[in-house]
Kinemage of the C-alpha trace (Angstrom):
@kinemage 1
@onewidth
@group {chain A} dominant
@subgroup {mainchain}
@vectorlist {calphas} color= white
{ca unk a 1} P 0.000 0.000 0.000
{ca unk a 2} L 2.581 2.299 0.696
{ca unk a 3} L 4.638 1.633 -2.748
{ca unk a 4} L 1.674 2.410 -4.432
{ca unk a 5} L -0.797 -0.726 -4.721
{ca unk a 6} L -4.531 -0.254 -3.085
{ca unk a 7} L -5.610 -3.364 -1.223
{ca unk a 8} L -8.669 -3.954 -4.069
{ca unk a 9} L -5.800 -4.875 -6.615
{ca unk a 10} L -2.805 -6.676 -4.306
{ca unk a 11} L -4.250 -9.997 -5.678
{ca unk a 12} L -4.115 -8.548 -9.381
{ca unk a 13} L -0.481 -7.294 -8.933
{ca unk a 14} L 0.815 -10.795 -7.955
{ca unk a 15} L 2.855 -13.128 -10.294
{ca unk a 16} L 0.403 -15.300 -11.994
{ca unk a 17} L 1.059 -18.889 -9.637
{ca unk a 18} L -0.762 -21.195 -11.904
{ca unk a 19} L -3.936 -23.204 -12.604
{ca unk a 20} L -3.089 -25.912 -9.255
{ca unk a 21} L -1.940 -23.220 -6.612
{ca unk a 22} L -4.750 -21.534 -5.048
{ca unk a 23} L -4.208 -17.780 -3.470
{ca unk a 24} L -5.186 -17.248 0.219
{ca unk a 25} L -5.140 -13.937 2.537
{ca unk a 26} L -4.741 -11.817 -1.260
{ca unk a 27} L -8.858 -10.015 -0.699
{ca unk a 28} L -9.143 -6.344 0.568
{ca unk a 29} L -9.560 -7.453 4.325
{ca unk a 30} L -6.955 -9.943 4.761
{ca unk a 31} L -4.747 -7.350 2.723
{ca unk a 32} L -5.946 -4.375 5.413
{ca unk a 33} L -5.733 -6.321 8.583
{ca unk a 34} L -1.861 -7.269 7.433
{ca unk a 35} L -1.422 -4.036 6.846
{ca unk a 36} L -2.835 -2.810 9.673
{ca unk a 37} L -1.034 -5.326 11.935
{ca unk a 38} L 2.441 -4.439 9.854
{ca unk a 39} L 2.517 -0.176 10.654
{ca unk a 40} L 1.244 -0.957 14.221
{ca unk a 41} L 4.333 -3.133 15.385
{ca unk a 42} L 6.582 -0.241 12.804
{ca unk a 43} L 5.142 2.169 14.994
{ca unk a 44} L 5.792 0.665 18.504
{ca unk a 45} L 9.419 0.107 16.960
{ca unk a 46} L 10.048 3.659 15.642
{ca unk a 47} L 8.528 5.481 18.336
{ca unk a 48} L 9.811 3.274 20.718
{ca unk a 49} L 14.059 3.261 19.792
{ca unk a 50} L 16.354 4.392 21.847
{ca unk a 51} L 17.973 7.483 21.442
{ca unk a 52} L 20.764 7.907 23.363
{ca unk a 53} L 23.355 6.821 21.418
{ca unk a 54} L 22.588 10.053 19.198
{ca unk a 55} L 24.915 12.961 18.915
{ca unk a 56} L 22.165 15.191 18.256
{ca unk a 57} L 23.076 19.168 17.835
{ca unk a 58} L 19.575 20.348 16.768
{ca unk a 59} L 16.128 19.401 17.113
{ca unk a 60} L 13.430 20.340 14.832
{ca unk a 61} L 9.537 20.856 15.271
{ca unk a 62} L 6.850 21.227 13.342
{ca unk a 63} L 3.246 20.417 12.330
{ca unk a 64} L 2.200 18.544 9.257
{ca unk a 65} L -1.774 18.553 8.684
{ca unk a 66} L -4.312 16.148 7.360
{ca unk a 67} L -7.417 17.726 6.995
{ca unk a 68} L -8.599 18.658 10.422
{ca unk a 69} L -5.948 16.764 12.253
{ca unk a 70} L -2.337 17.675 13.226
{ca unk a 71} L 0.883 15.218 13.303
{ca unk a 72} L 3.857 16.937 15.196
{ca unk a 73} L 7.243 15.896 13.742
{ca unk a 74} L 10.733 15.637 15.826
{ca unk a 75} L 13.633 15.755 13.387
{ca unk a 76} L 17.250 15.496 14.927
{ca unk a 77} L 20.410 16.351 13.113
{ca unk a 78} L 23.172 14.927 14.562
{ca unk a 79} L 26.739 16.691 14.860
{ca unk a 80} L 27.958 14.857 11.119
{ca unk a 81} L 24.671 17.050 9.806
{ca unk a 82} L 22.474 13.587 8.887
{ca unk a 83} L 19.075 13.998 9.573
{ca unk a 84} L 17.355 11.336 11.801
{ca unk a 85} L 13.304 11.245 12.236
{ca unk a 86} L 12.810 11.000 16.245
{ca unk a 87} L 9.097 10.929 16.834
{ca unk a 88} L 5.537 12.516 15.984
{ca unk a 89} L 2.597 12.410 17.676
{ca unk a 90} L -0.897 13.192 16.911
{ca unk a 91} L -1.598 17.301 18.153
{ca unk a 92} L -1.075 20.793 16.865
{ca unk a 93} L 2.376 23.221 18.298
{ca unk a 94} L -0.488 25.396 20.107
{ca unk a 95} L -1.520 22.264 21.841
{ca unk a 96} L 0.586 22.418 24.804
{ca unk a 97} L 0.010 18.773 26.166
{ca unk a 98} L 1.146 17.389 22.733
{ca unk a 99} L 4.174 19.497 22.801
{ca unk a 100} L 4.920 18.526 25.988
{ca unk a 101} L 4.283 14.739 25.777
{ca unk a 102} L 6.641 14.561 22.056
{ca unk a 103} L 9.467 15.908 23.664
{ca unk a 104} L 8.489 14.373 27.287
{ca unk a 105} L 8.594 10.814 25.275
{ca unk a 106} L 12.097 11.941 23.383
{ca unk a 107} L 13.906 12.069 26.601
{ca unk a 108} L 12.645 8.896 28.494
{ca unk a 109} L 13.917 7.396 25.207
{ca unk a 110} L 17.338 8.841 25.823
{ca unk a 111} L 17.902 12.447 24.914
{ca unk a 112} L 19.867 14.205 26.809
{ca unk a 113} L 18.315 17.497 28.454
{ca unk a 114} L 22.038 18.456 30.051
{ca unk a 115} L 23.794 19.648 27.070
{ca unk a 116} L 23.087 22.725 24.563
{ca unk a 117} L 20.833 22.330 21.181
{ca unk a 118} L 19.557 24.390 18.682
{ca unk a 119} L 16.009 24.375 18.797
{ca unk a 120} L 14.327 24.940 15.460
{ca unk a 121} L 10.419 25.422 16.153
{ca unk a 122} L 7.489 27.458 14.175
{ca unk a 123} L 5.548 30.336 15.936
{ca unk a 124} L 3.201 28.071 17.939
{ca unk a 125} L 3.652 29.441 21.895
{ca unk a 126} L 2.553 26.413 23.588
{ca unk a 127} L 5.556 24.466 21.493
{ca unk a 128} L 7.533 27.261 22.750
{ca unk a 129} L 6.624 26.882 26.346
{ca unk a 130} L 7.235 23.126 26.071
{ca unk a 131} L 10.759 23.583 24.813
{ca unk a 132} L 11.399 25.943 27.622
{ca unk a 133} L 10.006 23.435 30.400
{ca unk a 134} L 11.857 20.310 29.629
{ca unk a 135} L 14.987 21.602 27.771
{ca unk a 136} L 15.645 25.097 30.022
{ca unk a 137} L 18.384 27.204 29.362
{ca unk a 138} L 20.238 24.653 27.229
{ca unk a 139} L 17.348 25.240 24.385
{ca unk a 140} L 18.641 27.634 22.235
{ca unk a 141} L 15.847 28.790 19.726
{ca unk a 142} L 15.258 29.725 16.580
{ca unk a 143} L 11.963 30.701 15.574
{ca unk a 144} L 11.131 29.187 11.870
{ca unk a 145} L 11.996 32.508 9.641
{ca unk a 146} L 9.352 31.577 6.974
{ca unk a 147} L 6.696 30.672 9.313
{ca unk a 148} L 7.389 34.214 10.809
{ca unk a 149} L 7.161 35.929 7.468
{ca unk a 150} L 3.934 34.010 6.176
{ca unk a 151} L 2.164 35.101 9.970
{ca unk a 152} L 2.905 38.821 9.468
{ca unk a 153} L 2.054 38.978 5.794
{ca unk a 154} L -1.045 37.318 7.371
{ca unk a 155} L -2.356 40.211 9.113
{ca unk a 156} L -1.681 42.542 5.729
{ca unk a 157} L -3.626 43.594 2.451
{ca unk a 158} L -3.082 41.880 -0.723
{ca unk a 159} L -1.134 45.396 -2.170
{ca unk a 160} L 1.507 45.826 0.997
{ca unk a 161} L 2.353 41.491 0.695
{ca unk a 162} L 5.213 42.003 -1.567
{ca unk a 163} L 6.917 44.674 0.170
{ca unk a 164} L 7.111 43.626 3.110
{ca unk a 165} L 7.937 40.715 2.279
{ca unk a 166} L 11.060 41.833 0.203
{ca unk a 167} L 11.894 43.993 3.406
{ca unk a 168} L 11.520 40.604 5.660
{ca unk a 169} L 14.026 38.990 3.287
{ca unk a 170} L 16.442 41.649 3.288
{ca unk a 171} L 16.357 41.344 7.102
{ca unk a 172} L 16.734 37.766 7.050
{ca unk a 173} L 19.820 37.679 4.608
{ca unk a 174} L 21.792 39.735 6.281
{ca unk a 175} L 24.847 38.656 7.648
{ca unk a 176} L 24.908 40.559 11.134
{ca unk a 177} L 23.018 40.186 13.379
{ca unk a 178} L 22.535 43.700 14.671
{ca unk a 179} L 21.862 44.990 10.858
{ca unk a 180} L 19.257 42.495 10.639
{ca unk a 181} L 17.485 43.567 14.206
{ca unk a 182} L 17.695 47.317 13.072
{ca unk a 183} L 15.800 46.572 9.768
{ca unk a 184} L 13.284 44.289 11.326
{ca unk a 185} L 12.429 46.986 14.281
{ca unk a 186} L 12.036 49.505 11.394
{ca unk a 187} L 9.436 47.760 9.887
{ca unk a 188} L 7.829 47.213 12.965
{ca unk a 189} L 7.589 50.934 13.187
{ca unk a 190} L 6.696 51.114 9.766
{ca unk a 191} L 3.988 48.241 10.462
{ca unk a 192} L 2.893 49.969 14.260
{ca unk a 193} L 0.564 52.601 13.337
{ca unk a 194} L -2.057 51.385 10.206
{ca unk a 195} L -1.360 47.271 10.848
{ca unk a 196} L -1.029 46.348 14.279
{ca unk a 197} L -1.853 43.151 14.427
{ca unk a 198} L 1.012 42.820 11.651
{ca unk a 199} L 3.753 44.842 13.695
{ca unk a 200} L 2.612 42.699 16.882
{ca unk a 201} L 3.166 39.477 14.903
{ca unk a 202} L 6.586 40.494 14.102
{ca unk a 203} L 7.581 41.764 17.274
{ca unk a 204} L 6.424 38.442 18.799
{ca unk a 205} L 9.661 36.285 19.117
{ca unk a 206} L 11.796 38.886 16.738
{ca unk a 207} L 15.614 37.989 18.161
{ca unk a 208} L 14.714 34.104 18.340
{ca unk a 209} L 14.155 34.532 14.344
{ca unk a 210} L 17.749 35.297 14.013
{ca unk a 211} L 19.553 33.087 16.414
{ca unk a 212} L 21.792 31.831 14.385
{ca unk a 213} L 22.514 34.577 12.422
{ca unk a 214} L 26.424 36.063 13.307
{ca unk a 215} L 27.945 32.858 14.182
{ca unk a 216} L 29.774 32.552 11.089
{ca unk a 217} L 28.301 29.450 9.975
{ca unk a 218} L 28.604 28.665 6.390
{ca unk a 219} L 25.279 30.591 4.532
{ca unk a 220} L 23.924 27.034 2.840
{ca unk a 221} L 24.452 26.064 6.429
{ca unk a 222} L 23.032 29.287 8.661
{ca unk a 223} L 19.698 29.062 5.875
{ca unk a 224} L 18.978 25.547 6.358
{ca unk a 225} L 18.728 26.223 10.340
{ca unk a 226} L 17.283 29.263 10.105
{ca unk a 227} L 13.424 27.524 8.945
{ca unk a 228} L 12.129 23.999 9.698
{ca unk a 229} L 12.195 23.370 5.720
{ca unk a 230} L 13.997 20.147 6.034
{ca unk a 231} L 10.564 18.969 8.080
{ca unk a 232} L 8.381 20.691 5.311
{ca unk a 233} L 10.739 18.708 2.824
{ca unk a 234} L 9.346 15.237 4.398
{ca unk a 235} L 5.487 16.765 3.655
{ca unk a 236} L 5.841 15.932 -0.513
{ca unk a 237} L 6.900 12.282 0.894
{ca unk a 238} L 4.119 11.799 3.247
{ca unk a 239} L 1.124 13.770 1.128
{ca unk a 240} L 2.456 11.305 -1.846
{ca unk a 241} L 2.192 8.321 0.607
{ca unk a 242} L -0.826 9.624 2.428
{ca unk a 243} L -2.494 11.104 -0.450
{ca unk a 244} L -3.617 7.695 -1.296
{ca unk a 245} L -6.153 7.066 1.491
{ca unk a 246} L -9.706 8.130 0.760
{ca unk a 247} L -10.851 8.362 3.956
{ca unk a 248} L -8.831 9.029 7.541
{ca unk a 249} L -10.269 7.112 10.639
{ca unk a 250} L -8.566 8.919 13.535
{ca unk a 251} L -4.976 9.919 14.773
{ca unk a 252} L -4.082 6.223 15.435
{ca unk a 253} L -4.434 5.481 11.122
{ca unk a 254} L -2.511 8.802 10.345
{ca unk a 255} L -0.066 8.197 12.603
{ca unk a 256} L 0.606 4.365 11.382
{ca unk a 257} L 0.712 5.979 7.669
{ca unk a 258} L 3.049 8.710 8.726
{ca unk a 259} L 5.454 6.214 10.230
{ca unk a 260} L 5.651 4.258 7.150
{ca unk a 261} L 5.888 7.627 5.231
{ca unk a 262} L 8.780 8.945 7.503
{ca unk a 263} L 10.571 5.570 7.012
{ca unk a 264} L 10.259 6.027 2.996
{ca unk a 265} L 11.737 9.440 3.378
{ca unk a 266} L 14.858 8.498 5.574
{ca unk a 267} L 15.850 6.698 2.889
{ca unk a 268} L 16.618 9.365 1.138
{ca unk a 269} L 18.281 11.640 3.729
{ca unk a 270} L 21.286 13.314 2.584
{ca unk a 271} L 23.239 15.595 5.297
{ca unk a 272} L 22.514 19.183 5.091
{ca unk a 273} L 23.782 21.392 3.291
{ca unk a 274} L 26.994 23.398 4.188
{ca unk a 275} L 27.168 20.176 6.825
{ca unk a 276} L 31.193 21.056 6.894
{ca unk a 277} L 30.251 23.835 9.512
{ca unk a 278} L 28.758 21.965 12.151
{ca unk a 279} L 31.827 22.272 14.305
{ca unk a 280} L 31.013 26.137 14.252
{ca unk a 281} L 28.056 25.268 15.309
{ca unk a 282} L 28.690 22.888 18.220
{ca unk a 283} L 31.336 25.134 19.420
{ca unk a 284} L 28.715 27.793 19.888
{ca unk a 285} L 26.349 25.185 22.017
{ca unk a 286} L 29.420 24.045 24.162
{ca unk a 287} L 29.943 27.779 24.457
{ca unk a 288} L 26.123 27.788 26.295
{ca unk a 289} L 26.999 24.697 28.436
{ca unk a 290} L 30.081 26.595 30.161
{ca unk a 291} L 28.356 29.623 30.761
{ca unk a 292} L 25.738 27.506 32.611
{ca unk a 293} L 27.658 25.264 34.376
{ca unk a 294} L 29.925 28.512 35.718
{ca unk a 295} L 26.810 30.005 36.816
{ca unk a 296} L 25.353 27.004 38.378
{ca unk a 297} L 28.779 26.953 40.458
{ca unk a 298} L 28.472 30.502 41.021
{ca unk a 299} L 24.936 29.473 42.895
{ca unk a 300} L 26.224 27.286 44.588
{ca unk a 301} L 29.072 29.108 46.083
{ca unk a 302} L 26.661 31.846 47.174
{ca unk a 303} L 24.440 29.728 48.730
């Protein structure tokens, strides 16, 4: 089903056996309980693996929707820059339980909460919140740039879109990070007066959009971090998988479909872009760990 075959024609897409050998469990049913029975166990499996043994510098998060219902995606990139799916669950990133429980169920499988990662999430708060609660001060953020752009052009008339737009990607490609602050606080100003709701959406989590601008990562590198575009890369695989069910019957199916479809697209993982400047990169979260540990010690001593 997932290469492509609907259950009403497995028994047609078979190797002809013969006149003398009969065919048994080929009808729909048998062919949808297998199926059934085959994603369940691949989901207890993948959502189930341990991760400790991953060296993983960044986490991703994002939402991936189904008509009215949600899947939340964990991707991991490890320090070498390979992508690794972690987990999903069933529950939007301004559902704070789901947020909570995805990254809740990450840890008990092994990741580590006492060492520095990028975290690259969209504008949901509750996701935000989550991140904050379980990860603390070793989360650093970086709020998806594109998901910040398509929110404020949002709140705008058709005949300002492209403008600010342009000016949002002018901010956005700078190299420095206080040139990019100065030009995204001017078009707040700009914004302020006639479009509120627009200058309010771009205020909302402005620095975390540029996180990782100024550390002198390579730019194939510093773009791929600064959006959650290698999760809305997986979305052609899984609407192409998904796409060819008719009719959803709850989180439990989309989640069993979504496994399969994350397994299809590992396969063709490829390590990111500009991957040579991880080091920068984990320098810069090693960087975070001292600073904490000194001022945990710092506590301590004054206590």
């Amino acid at each position: 089903m997932l290469v492509g075959v609907a259950t009403r024609g497995y028994s047609r897409s078979l190797e002809p056996l013969g006149p003398s050998v009969k065919t048994r469990g080929t009808s729909k049913s048998a062919v949808s309980r297998r199926f059934v029975a085959a994603t369940a166990a691949r989901v207890e499996e993948q959502l189930s693996r341990p991760l400790g043994d991953l060296k993983l510098a960044v986490l991703m998060m994002d939402g991936i929707h189904f008509g009215e219902h949600v899947i939340l995606v964990a991707l991991g990139i490890d320090e070498s820059g390979k992508k690794h799916v972690l987990g999903l669950r069933e529950g939007a990133t301004e559902n704070a339980a789901s947020c909570t429980a995805l990254l809740t169920n990450l840890t008990e499988r092994g990741l580590e909460t006492t060492r520095s990662r990028l975290m690259v999430i969209d504008g949901g708060k509750a996701l935000r919140r989550a991140v904050r609660e379980v990860f603390g001060k070793r989360a650093l953020v970086q709020r998806c740039q594109l998901h910040k752009k398509r929110n404020v052009l949002d709140q705008l008339p058709e005949r300002m879109r492209a403008s600010v737009s342009a000016a949002l990607s002018q901010a956005y490609a700078s190299r420095d990070k206080a040139t990019a602050l100065r030009l995204l606080h001017n078009l707040e100003r700009r914004l302020a007066k006639e479009h509120p709701g627009a200058a309010a959406s771009l205020r909302e989590g402005l620095e975390e959009t540029l996180t990782v601008v100024g550390l002198g990562l390579p730019r194939a590198l510093e773009r791929t971090l600064a959006t959650t575009n290698p999760i809305e890369n997986l979305n052609s695989v899984a609407r192409r998988v998904c796409g060819r069910v008719k009719r959803w019957r709850g989180g439990e199916m989309i989640v069993r479909w979504m496994v399969g479809a994350m397994s299809e697209a590992a396969k063709g993982f490829r390590r990111l872009k500009g991957h040579a400047g991880m080091p920068l990169l984990i320098a810069w979260l090693r960087r975070n760990d001292e600073a904490i540990d000194r001022e945990a010690k710092l506590n301590v001593g004054a206590a």
